[in-house]
C-alpha positions as CSV (number, residue, x, y, z in Angstrom):
1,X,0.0,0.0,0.0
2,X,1.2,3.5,-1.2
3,X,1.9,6.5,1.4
4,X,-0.8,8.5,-0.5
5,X,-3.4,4.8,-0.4
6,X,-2.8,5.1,3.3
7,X,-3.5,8.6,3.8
8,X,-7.0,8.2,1.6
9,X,-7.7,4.8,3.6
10,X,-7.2,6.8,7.0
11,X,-9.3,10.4,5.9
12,X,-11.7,7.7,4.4
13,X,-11.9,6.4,7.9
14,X,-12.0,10.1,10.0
15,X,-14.7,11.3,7.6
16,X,-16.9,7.9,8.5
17,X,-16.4,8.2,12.2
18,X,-15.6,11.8,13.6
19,X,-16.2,10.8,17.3
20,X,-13.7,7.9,17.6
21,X,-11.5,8.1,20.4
22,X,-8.1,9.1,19.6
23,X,-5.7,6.7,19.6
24,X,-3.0,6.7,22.2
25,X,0.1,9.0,21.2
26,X,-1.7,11.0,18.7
27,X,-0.9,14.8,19.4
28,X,-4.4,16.8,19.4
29,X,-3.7,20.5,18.1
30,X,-6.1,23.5,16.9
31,X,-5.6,25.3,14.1
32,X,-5.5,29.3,15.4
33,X,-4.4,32.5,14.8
34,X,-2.7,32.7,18.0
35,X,0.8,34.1,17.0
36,X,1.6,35.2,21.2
37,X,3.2,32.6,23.5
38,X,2.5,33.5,27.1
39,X,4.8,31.8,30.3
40,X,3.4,30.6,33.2
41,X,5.4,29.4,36.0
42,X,3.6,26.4,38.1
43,X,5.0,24.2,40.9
44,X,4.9,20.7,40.6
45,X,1.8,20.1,42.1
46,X,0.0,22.7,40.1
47,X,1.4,21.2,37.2
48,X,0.3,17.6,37.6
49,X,-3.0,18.7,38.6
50,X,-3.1,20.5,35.2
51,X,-1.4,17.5,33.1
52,X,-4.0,15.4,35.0
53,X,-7.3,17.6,34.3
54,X,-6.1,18.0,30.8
55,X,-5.2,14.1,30.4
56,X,-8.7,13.4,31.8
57,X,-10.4,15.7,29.1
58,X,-8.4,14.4,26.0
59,X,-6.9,17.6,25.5
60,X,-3.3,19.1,25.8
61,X,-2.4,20.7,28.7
62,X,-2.0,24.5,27.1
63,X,-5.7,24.7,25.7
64,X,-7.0,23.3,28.8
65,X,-4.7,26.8,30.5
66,X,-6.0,28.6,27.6
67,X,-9.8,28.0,27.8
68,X,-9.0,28.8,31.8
69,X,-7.8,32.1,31.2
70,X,-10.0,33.1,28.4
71,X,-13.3,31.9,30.4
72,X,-11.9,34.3,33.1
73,X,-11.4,36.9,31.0
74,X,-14.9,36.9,29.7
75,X,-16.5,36.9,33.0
76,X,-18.6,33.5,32.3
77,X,-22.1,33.3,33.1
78,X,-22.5,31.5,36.5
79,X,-26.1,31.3,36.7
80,X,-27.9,28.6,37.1
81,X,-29.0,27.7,33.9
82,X,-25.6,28.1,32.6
83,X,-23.9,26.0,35.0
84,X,-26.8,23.4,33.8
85,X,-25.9,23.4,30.7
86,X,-22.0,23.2,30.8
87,X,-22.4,20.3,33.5
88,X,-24.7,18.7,30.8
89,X,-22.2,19.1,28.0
90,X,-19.6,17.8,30.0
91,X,-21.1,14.8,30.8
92,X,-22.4,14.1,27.6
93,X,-18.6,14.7,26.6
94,X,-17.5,12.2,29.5
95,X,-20.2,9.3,27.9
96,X,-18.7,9.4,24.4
97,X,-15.5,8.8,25.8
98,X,-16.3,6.2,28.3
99,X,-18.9,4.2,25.7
């Protein structure tokens, strides 16, 4: 099988099932405009707790910083309703991944 077989065989694959699981060792990444890198110093607790949170989500550890900071910097909504509705999302995130 050619490189360029493969590649069809795989896309072929994505496009019939966007909500697999990713496989172990695949690096997730976001295409963005983002062209600023910002340093944050953690200990090693803060960090692990981070790695951890961000492992648990299947997501890498910067956009899980990044959607932290950004949700703070837009003042979320807390209300009620709100709340509701991300718990919801996250736990119909959290069955996808577990079924």
């Amino acid at each position: 099988m050619s490189i360029s077989d493969l590649i069809a065989t795989e896309a072929a694959a994505t496009e019939r099932n966007p909500n697999a699981a990713i496989k172990p060792g695949s690096k997730v990444t976001r295409s963005h405009n983002r062209a600023k890198t910002l340093q944050v110093r953690l200990n090693a607790e803060e960090l692990d707790a981070l790695t951890l949170l961000a492992e648990q989500r299947g997501i890498p550890v910067s956009t899980l910083a990044r959607d932290f900071l950004l949700s703070h910097l837009t003042g979320s909504d807390e209300s009620p309703k709100a709340l509701i509705a991300k718990i919801r999302a996250e736990l119909d995130d959290l069955a996808t991944r577990v079924a």
